[in-house]
N, C-alpha and C positions, 0 to 999 in steps of 0.2 A: 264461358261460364258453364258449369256441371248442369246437369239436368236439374238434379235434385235442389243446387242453391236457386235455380230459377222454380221450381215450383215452391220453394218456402217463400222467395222473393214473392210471387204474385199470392200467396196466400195473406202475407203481411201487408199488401196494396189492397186487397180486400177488405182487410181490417179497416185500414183506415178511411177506405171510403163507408165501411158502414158505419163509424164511428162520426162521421160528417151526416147520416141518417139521423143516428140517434140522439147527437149534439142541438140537430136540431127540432127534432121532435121534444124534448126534453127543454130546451132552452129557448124555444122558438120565440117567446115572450121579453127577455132576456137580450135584446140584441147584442150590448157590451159583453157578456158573459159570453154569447153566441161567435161572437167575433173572436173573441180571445180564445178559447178554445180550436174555435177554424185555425186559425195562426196556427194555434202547436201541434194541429195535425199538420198543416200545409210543409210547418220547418221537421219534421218528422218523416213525410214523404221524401222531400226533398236531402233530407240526410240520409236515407237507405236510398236515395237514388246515388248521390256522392260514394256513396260507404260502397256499394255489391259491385261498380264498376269504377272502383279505386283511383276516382278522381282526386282523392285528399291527400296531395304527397307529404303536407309537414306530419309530425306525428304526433306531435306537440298540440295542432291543431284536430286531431283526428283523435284525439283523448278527450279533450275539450268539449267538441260536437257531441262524443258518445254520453258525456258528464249530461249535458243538454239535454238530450231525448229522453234521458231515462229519466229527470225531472218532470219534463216535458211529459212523458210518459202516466207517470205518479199524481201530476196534477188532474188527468182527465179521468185515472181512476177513482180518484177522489170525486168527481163530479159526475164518472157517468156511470153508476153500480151495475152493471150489466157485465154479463160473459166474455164480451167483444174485446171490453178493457183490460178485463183479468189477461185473457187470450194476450193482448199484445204484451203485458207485464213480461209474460212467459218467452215469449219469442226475441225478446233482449239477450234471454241466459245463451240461447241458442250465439249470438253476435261475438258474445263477452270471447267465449270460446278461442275466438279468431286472435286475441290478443296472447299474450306470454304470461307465463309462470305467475309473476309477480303483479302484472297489471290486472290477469285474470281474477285473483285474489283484492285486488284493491275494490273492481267494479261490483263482484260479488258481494263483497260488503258494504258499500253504500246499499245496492241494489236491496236485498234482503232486508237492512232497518229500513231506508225509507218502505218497502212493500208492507214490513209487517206494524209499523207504525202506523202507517194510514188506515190500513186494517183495522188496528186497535182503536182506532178513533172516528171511524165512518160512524156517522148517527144511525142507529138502525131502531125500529119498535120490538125489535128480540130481545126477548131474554138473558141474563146473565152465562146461561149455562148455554143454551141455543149460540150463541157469541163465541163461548172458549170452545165450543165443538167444531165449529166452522174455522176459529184460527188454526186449532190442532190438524184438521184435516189440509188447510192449506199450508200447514209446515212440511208436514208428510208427504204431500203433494210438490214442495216448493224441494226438499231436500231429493225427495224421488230423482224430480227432473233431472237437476243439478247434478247428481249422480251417474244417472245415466250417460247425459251429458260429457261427464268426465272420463266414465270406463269407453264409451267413441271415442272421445279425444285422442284418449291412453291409445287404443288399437291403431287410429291412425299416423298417430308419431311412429308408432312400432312398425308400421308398414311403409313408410315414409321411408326410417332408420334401415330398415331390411332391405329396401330399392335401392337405397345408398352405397347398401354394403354391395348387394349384388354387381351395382356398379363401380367397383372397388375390386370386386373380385374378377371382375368383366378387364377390366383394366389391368388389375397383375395376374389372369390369365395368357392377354396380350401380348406384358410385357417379358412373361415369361415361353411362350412361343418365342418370341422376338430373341428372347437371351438363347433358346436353345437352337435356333439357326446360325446362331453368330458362332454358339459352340461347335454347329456340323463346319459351319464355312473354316473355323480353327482348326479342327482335327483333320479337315481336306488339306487346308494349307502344310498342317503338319504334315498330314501322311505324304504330300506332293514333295517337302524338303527332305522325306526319309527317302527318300524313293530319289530324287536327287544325290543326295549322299553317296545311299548303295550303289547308284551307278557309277557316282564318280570313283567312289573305294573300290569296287571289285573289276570294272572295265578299264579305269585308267591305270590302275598296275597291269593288266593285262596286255592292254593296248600299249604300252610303255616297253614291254617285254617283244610283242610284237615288230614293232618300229626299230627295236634294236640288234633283231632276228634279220627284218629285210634292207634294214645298212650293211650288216656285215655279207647276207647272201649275194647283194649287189658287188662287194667288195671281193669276193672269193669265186664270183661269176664266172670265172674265167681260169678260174686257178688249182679249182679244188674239188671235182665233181662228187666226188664222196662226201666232203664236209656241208657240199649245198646241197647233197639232199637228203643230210640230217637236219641242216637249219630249214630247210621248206615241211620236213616231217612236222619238228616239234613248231614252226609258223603253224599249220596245219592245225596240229594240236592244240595250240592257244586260242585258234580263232573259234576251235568248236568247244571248247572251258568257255570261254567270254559269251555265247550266242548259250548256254546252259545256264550261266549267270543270270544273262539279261532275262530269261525265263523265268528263272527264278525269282529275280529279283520281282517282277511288274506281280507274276503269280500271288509269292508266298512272302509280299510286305510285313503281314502283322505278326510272323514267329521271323524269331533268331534263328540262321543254321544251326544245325545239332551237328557240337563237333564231338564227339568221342574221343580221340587221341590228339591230343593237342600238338605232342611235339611231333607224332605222323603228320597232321596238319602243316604245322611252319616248314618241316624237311620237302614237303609236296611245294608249298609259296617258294621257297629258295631254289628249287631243283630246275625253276623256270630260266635262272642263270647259267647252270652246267656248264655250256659251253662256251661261254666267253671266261676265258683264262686273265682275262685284265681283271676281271670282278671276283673280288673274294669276300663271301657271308660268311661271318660265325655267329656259334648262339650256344648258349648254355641257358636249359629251361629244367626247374627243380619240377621231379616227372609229379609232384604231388596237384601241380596244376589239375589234374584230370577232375582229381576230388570237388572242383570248385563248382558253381551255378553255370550254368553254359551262356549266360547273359553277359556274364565275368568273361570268358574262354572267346565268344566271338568281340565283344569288343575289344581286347587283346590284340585278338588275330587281324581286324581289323585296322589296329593302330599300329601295328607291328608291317601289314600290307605299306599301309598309306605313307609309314618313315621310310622303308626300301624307295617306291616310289620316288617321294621327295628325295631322297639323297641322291639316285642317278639321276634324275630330271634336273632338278634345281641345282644342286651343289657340283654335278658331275664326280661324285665319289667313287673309288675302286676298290673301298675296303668298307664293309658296315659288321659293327658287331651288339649282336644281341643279349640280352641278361635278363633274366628274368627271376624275381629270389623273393624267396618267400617265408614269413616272420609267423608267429601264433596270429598276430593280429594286423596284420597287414601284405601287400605285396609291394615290392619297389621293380620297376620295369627302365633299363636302362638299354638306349637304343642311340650308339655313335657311329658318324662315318667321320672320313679323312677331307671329306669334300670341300668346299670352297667357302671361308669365312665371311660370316655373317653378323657387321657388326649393326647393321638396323634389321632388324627381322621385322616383315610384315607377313602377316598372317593369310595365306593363301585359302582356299575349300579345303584340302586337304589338312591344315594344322587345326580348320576352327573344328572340322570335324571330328580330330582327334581330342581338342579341349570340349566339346558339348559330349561325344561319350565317356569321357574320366571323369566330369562333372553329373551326369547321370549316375554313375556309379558312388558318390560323394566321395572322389578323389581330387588330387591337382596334378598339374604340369608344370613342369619347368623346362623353356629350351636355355641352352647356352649354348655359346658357339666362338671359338679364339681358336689363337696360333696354334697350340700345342696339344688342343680339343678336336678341333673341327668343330663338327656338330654336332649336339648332344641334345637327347631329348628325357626327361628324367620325370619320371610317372611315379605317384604312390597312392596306393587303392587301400581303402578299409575293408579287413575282409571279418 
């Protein structure tokens, strides 16, 4: 219990035991009257002892009681004209308080006619006018309180309501930490699958080019000392491209390479084949590519990397031809080998990679692949 309801508490225990002074100073003669009166202080005590340490769980019954005391109440003002009485009249409104909206309203109006009736009708040897000045000043007095009374109330729902909120906002503060760790842990996981990708897009064409460098060196080991240490040069040269990548890659995640000439770009990707004479790239690229966003230009070159790949690795192809054609409002990207038909396609790293960047870009993919096809991978971008 609050401080303060425990000093109003022991102020209204005061009451009542002076009220057992004055009941019997006053009535001492009287014993039945005496007696009756003890009672409704006694059920009076004993209701603010129920009531401040919320013994009365029905509520139904706890209306009821309040209905009682303040009868109770009314009756001993009626009998014992003194300060003490008025005093406890007052310290009800304080109680009422505790109740809601509407029961508040109910008890205030009993409260009020029964007080100001009794009042009207206490016998007194005053005067008519002595009488209406003493009711006016206890209306003033009665409506004061009550007011009071009310504008507390009002602050402390308001402060109530504002702890609620605080606690509301304490809570979707919380919840939005919470949301925006889940955001960092997403954009890690993303950035760890881009970064995955890049590796696999720029190291496994690499590595692919490499491996098919030290079959054939192995192959000509013995046969061709000029041509093996062309293919150990350009081995050589790929393994320090691929260790430039991987720097770049782990470095410079969050920008796109800047390509500048695109189709210098692709002629530099294909030139990695040169020397194997079974392998034949073509490509025809409309030079207007260059004009495009470079977000456009490396995913391209990216996808354009990853089908070479796929085609020698997976299909074992010896012929891939490039296309690349461009519309007022669109590009169409047509990328076929002769390699090995594919009549269930599953979708390896490499092809998802090429559908989530044509799909960034809000394009589509189509692979097909038959007799008289091969493979075909068939792209169209909105540009």
């Amino acid at each position: 219990m609050k401080t303060q309801l425990k000093i109003f508490l022991g102020l209204k225990i005061l009451l009542l035991f002076s009220l057992f002074v004055l009941i019997y100073i006053d009535y001492g003669n009287d014993y039945l009257l005496m007696i009756a009166l003890f009672c409704l202080c006694i059920f009076m005590f004993f209701h603010e002892y129920l009531m401040n340490f919320k013994l009365i769980r029905n509520v139904k019954y706890e209306y009821i009681l309040m209905f009682l005391h303040v009868c109770s109440a009314m009756i001993i003002y009626y009998y014992v004209k003194h300060v003490n009485s008025i005093a406890l009249i007052y310290c009800l409104i304080f109680d009422f308080f505790n109740f809601n909206k509407n029961i508040l309203k109910v008890f205030l109006g009993i409260h009020a006619s029964l007080y100001f009736f009794i009042t009207t009708i206490i016998p007194t040897h005053q005067d008519i006018r002595t009488t209406i000045i003493f009711i006016t000043i206890n209306f003033f007095a009665y409506c004061g309180i009550t007011g009071m009374l009310y504008n507390q109330k009002k602050i402390e729902v308001e402060k109530e309501e504002l702890e609620q909120l605080n606690k509301k906002l304490t809570v979707a503060n919380t919840k939005l930490f919470e949301y925006a760790a889940n955001i960092e842990k997403i954009t890690i996981l993303k950035e760890r699958s881009r970064v995955s990708q890049q590796l696999h897009d720029s190291l496994g064409h690499s590595l692919m080019a490499l491996t098919m460098y030290l079959e054939f060196a192995e192959k000509i080991s013995n046969k061709d000392d000029i041509n093996l240490k062309k293919v150990l040069h350009q081995s050589k040269a790929i393994v320090q491209s691929s260790i430039a990548e991987l720097r770049n890659t782990v470095t410079l995640m969050k920008s796109e390479p800047e390509i500048q000439d695109f189709t210098d770009a692709i002629k530099k990707l294909i030139s990695n084949f040169h020397l194997f004479n079974y392998i034949k790239i073509n490509y025809y690229i409309n030079r207007s590519i260059d004009d495009l966003d470079n977000s456009i230009k490396a995913s391209l070159y990216t996808t354009i990397q990853e089908s070479i790949t796929n085609g020698l690795k997976h299909g074992n192809a010896t012929k891939i031809d490039i296309e690349i054609l461009r519309s007022n409002d669109n590009l169409e990207i047509l990328i076929t080998n002769n390699g090995v038909v594919c009549n269930n396609i599953v979708k390896s790293n490499g092809l998802v990679g090429i559908d989530n960047r044509i799909k960034a870009l809000g394009g589509t993919t189509n692979y097909i692949s038959n007799t008289n096809l091969g493979f075909c991978i068939n792209i169209f971008i909105p540009i």
